[in-house]
ZADO-1210 file (C-alpha; in nm, 4 decimals, padded with zeros to 6 digits):
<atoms>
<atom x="00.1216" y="00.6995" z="-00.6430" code="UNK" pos="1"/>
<atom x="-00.2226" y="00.6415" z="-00.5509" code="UNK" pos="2"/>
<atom x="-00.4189" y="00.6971" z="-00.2099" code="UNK" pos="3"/>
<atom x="-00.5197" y="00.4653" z="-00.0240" code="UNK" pos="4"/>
<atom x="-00.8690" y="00.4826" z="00.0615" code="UNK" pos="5"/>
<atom x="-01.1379" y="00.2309" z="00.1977" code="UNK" pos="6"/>
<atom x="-01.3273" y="00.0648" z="-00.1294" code="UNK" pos="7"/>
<atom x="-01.0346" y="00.0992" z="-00.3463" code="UNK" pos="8"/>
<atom x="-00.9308" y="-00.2375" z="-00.5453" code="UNK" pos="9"/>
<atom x="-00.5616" y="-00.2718" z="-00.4090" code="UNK" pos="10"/>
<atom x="-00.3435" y="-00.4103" z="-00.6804" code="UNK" pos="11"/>
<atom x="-00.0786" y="-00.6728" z="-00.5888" code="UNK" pos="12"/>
<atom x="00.2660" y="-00.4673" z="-00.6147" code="UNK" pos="13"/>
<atom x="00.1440" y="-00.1076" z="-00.6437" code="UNK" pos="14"/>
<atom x="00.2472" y="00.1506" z="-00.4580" code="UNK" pos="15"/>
<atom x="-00.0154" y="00.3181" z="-00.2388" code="UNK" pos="16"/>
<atom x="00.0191" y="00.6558" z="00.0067" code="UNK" pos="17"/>
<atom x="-00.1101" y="00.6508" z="00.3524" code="UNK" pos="18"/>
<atom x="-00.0725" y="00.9239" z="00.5626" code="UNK" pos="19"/>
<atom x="00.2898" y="01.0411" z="00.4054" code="UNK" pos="20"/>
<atom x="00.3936" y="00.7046" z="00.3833" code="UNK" pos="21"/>
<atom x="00.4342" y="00.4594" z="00.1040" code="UNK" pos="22"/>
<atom x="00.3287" y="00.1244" z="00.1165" code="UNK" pos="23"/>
<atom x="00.4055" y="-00.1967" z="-00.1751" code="UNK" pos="24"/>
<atom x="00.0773" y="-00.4582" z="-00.1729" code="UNK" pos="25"/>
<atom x="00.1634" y="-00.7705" z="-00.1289" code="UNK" pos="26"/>
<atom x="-00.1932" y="-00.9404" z="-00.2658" code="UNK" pos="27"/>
<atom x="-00.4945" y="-00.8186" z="-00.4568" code="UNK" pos="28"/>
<atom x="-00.7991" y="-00.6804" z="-00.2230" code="UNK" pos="29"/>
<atom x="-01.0339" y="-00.4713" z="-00.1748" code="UNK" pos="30"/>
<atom x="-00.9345" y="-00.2069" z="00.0968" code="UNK" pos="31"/>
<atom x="-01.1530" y="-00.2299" z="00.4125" code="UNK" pos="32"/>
<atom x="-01.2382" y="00.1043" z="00.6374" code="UNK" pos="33"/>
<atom x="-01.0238" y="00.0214" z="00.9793" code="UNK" pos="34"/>
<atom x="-00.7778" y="-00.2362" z="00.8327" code="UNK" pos="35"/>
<atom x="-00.5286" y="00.0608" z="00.6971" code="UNK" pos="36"/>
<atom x="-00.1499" y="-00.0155" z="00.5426" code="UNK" pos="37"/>
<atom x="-00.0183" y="00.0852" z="00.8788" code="UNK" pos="38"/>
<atom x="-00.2541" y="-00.1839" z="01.0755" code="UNK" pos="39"/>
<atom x="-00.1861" y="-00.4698" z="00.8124" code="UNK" pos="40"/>
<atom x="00.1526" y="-00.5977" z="00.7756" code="UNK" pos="41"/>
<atom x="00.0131" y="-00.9284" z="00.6341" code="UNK" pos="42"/>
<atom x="-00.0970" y="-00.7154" z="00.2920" code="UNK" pos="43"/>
<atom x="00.1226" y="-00.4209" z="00.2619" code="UNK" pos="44"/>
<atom x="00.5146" y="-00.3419" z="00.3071" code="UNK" pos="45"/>
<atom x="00.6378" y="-00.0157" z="00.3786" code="UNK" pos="46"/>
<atom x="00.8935" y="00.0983" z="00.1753" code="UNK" pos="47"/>
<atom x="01.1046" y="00.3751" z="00.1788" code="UNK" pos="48"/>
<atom x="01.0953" y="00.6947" z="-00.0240" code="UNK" pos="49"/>
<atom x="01.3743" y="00.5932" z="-00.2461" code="UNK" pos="50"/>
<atom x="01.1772" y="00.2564" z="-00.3597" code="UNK" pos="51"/>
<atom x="00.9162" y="00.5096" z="-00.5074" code="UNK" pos="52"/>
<atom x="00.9006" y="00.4108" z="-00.8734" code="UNK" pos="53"/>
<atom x="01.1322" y="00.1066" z="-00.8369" code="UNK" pos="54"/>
<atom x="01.0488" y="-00.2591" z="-00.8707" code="UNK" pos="55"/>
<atom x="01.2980" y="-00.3465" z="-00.5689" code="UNK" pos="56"/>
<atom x="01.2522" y="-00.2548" z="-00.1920" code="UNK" pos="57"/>
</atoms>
């Protein structure tokens, strides 16, 4: 699973880690500093630790 950090190229579906949790993309981007997984429903889902490594939420 990959961090997120700002200036990363988020990929539509991966699974990126913020602060402990996981988080699906829902689009392409680039990640912005101050627009975190947590603070952007519109681009990210959180999923649960069981989802980790599985195409289905």
């Amino acid at each position: 699973m990959t961090t997120w950090e700002p200036g990363i190229f988020v990929m539509h579906g991966m699974v990126y880690e913020h602060q402990g949790r996981a988080y699906r993309a829902r689009y392409g981007h680039t990640a912005l500093e101050g627009y975190p997984p947590d603070k952007t429903p519109d681009l990210f889902d959180p999923i649960s630790p069981k989802a980790v490594g599985s195409s289905h939420t």
